[in-house]
One Martini backbone bead per residue (centre of mass of N, CA, C, O) as a GRO file, in nm:
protein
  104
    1UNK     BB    1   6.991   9.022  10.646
    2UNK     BB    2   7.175   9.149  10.429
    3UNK     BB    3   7.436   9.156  10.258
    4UNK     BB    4   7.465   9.482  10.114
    5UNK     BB    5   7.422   9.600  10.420
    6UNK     BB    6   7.665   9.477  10.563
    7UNK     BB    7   7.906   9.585  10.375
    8UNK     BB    8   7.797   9.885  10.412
    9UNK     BB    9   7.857   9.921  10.705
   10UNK     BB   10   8.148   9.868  10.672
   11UNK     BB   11   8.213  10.087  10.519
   12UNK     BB   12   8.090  10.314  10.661
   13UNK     BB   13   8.310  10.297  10.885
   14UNK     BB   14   8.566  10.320  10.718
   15UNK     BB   15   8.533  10.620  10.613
   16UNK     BB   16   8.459  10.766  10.870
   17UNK     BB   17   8.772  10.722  10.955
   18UNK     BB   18   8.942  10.806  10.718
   19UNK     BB   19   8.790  11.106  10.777
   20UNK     BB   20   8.898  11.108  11.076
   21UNK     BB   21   9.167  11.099  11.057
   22UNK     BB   22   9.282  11.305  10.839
   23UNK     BB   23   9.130  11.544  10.990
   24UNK     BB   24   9.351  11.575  11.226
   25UNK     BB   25   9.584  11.606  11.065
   26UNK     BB   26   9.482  11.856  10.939
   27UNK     BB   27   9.485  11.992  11.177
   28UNK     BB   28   9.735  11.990  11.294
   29UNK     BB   29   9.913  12.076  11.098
   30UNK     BB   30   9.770  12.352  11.128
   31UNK     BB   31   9.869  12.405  11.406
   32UNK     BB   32  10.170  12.390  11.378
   33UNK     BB   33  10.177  12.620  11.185
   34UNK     BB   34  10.118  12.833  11.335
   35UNK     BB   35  10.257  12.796  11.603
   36UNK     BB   36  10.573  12.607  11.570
   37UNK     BB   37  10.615  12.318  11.556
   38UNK     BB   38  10.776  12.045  11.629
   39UNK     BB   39  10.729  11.734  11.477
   40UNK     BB   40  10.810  11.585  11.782
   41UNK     BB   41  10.583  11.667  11.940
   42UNK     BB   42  10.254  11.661  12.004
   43UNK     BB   43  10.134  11.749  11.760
   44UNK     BB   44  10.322  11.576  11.623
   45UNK     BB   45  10.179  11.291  11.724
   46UNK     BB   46   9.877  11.348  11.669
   47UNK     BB   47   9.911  11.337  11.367
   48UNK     BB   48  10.028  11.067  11.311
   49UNK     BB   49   9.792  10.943  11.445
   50UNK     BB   50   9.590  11.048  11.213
   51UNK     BB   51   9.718  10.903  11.004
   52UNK     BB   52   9.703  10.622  11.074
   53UNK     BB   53   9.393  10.632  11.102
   54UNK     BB   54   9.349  10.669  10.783
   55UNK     BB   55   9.491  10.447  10.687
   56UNK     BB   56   9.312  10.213  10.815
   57UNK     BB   57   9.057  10.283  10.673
   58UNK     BB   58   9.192  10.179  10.383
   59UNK     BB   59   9.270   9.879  10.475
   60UNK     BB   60   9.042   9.737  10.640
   61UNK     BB   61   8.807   9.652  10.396
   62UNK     BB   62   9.023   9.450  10.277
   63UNK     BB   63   9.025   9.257  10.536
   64UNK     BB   64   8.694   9.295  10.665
   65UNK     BB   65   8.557   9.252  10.428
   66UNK     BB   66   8.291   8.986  10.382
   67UNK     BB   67   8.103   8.734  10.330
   68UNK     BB   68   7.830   8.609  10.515
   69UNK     BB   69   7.795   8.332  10.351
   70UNK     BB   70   8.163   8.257  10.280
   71UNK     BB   71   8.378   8.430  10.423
   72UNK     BB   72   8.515   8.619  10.174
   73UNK     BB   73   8.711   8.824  10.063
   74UNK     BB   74   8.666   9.146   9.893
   75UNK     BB   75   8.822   9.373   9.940
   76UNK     BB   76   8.868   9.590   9.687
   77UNK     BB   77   8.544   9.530   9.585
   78UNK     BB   78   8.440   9.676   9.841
   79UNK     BB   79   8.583   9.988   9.740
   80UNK     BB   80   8.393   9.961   9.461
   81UNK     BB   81   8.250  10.277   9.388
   82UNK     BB   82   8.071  10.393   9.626
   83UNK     BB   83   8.146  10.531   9.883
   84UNK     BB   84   7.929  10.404  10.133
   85UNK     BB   85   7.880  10.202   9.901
   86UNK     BB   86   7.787   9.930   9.667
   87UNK     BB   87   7.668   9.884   9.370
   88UNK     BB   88   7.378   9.798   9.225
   89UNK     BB   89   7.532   9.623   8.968
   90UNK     BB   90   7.578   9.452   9.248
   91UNK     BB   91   7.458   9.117   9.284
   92UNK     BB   92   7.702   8.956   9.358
   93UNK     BB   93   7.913   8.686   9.466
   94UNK     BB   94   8.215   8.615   9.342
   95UNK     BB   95   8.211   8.348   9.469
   96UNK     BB   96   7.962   8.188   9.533
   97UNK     BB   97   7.682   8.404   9.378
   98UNK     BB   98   7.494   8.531   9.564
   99UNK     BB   99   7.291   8.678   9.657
  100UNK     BB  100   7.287   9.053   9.824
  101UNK     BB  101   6.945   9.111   9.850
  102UNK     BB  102   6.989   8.851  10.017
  103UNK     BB  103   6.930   8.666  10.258
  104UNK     BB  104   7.148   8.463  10.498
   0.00000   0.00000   0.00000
């Protein structure tokens, strides 16, 4: 397995946590306006876990992601470029060097 492929995996699960806590959040406070209920209520209780999911998504990454080949952390620049992947013009691993596209 390439290393970009692997960091690329973990990525996608963090975006899509973090677009689904976010949709959660959104969907009831939308439902709790509806209805008039009080932020203390249970939709507000599932809409605050739904904002923990999205923020979690957010944070998991930067903790979470890192080379499989010397395991430092990417952090932030493993949410640098695009959504879902790391963009095609990062070649290497910026600690150890390895390239990403090659096998580990």
């Amino acid at each position: 397995m390439k290393i970009r492929s692997e960091i690329n995996k973990k990525k996608r699960f963090a975006v899509k946590v973090m677009y689904l806590g976010f949709a959660i959040f959104l969907f009831i406070s939308i439902l709790s306006i509806r209805y008039g209920k009080a932020m203390f209520s249970f939709l507000g209780f599932m809409g605050l876990v739904g904002l923990a999911i999205g923020i979690f998504g957010i944070i998991y990454p930067v903790y979470a992601i890192k080379c499989p080949k010397c395991k430092q952390g990417w952090g932030y620049m493993a949410l640098y470029g695009g959504l879902f992947s790391i963009p095609k013009r990062v070649k290497f691993c910026p600690f150890c060097g390895h390239d990403v596209d090659a096998e580990f």
